[in-house]
VOZAMI-440611 format. One record per residue (C-alpha): x, y, z; residue number from 1. Coordinates in nm, 4 decimals, padded with zeros to 6 digits. Example, Ala and Ser with C-alpha at 12.3 -4.5 7.8 and 13.67 -1.06 7.14 Angstrom:
<nodes>
<node><east>01.2300</east><north>-00.4500</north><up>00.7800</up><num>1</num></node>
<node><east>01.3670</east><north>-00.1060</north><up>00.7140</up><num>2</num></node>
</nodes>
This chain:
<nodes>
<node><east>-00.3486</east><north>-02.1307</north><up>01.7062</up><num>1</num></node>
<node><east>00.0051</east><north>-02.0113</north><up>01.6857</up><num>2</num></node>
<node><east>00.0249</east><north>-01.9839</north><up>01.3291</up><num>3</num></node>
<node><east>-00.3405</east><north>-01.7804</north><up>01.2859</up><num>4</num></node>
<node><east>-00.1634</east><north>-01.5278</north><up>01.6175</up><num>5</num></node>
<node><east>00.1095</east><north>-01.4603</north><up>01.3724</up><num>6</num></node>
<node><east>-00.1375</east><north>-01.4147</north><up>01.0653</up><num>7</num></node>
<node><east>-00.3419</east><north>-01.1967</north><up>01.2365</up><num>8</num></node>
<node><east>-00.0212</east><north>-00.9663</north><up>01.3923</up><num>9</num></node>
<node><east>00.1270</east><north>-01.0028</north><up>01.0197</up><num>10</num></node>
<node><east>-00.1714</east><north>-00.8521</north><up>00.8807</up><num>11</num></node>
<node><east>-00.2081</east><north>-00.6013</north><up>01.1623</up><num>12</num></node>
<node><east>00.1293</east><north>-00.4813</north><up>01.1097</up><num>13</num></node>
<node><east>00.0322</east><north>-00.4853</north><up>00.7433</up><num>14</num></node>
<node><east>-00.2582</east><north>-00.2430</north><up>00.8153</up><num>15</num></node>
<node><east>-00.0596</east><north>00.0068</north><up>01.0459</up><num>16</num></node>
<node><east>00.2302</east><north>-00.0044</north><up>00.7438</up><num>17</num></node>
<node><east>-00.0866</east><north>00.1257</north><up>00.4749</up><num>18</num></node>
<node><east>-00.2422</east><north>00.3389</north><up>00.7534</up><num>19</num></node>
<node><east>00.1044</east><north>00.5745</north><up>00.7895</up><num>20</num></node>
<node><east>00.1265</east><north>00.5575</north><up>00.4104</up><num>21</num></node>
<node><east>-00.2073</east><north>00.6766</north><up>00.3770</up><num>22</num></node>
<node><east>-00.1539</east><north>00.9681</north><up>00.6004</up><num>23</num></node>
<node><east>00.1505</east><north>01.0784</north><up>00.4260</up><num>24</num></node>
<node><east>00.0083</east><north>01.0355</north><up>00.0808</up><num>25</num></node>
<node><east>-00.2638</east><north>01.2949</north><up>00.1879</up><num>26</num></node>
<node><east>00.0095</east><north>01.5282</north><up>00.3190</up><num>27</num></node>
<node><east>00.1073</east><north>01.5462</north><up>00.0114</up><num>28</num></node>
<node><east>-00.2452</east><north>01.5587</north><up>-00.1709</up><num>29</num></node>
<node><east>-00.2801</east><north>01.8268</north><up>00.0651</up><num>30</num></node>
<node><east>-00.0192</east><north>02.0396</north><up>00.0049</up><num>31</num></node>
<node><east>-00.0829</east><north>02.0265</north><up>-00.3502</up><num>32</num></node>
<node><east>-00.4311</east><north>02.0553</north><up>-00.3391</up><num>33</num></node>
<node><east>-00.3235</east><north>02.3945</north><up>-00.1275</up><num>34</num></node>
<node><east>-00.0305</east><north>02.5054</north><up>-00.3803</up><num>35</num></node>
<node><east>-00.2708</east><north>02.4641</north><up>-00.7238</up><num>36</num></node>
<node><east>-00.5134</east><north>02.6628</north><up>-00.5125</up><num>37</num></node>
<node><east>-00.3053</east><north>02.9312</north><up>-00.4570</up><num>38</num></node>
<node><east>-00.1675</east><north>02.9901</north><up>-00.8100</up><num>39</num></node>
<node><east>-00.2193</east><north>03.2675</north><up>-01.0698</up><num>40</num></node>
<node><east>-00.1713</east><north>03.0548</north><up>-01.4364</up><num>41</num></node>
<node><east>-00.1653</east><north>03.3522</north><up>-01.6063</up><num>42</num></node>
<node><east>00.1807</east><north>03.4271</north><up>-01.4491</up><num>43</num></node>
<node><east>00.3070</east><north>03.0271</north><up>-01.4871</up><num>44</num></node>
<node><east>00.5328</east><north>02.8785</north><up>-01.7782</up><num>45</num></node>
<node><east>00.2842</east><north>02.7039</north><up>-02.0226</up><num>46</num></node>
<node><east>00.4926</east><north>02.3569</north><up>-01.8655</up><num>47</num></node>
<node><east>00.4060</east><north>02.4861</north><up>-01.5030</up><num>48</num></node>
<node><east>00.0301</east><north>02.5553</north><up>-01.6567</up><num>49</num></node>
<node><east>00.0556</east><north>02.1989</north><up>-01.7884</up><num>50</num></node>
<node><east>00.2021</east><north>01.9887</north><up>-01.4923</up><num>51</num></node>
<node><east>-00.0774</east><north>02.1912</north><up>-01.2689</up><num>52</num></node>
<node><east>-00.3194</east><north>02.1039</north><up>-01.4794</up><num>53</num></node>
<node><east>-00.2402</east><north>01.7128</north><up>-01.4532</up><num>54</num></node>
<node><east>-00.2375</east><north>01.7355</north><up>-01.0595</up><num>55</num></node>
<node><east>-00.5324</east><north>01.9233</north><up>-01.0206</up><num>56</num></node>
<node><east>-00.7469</east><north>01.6674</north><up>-01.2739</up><num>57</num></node>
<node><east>-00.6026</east><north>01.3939</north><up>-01.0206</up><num>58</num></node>
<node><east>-00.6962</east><north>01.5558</north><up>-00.7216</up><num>59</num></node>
<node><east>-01.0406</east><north>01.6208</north><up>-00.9106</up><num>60</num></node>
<node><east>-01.0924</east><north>01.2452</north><up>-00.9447</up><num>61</num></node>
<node><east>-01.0797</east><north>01.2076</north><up>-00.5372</up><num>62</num></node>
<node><east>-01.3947</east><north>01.1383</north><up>-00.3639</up><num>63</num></node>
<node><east>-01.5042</east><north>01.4700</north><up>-00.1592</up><num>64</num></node>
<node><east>-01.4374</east><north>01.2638</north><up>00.1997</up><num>65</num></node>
<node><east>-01.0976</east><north>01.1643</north><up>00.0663</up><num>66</num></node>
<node><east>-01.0067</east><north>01.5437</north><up>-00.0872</up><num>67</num></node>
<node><east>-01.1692</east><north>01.6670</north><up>00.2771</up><num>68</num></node>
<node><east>-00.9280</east><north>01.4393</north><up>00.4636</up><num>69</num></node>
<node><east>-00.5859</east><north>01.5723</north><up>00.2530</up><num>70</num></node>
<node><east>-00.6821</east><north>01.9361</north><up>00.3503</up><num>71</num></node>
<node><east>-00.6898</east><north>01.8194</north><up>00.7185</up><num>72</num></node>
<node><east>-00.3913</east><north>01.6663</north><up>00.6946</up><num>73</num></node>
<node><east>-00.2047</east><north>01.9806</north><up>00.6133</up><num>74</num></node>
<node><east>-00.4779</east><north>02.2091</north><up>00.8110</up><num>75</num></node>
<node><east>-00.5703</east><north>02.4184</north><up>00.5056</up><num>76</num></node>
<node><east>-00.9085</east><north>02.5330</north><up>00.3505</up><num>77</num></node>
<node><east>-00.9853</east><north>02.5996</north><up>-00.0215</up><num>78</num></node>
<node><east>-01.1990</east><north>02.8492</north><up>-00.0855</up><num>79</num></node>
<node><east>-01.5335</east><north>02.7847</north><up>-00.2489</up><num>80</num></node>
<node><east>-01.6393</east><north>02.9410</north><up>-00.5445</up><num>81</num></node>
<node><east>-01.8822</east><north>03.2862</north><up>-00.4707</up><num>82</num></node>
<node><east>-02.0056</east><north>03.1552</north><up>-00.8435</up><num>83</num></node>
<node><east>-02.0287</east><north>02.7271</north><up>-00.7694</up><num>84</num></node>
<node><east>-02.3602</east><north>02.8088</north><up>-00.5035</up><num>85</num></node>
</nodes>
């Protein structure tokens, strides 16, 4: 029994480790999701226009609960689209 008390806090401690990563990883998908929101491309370097583009195709590839949960993280909103309904 010892051994499987130590497995088990092991893998606890494992799963509060991913947990914190988690939330800071979505701080982050957050922000960005918030700062690629916010710009005007017409006014970026074609680089700026370029790197943009490659983090908002990533953060296009997140489920909806997962995108939903990085906004929250930071406490911002996007916008919808008057045109997407």
């Amino acid at each position: 029994m010892p051994q499987r008390d130590e497995e088990i806090a092991l893998l606890r401690d494992e799963l509060e480790m991913l947990m914190t990563e988690r939330q800071a990883i979505l701080r982050v998908v957050g922000a960005a999701t918030a700062l690629i929101a916010s710009l005007d491309s017409k006014r970026l370097p074609v680089g700026a226009v370029e790197a943009a583009d490659m983090v908002a195709t990533s953060i296009n590839h997140l489920s909806e609960e997962t995108l939903q949960d990085a906004l929250t993280a930071v406490n911002a909103e996007i916008e919808e689209d008057s045109t997407a309904a």
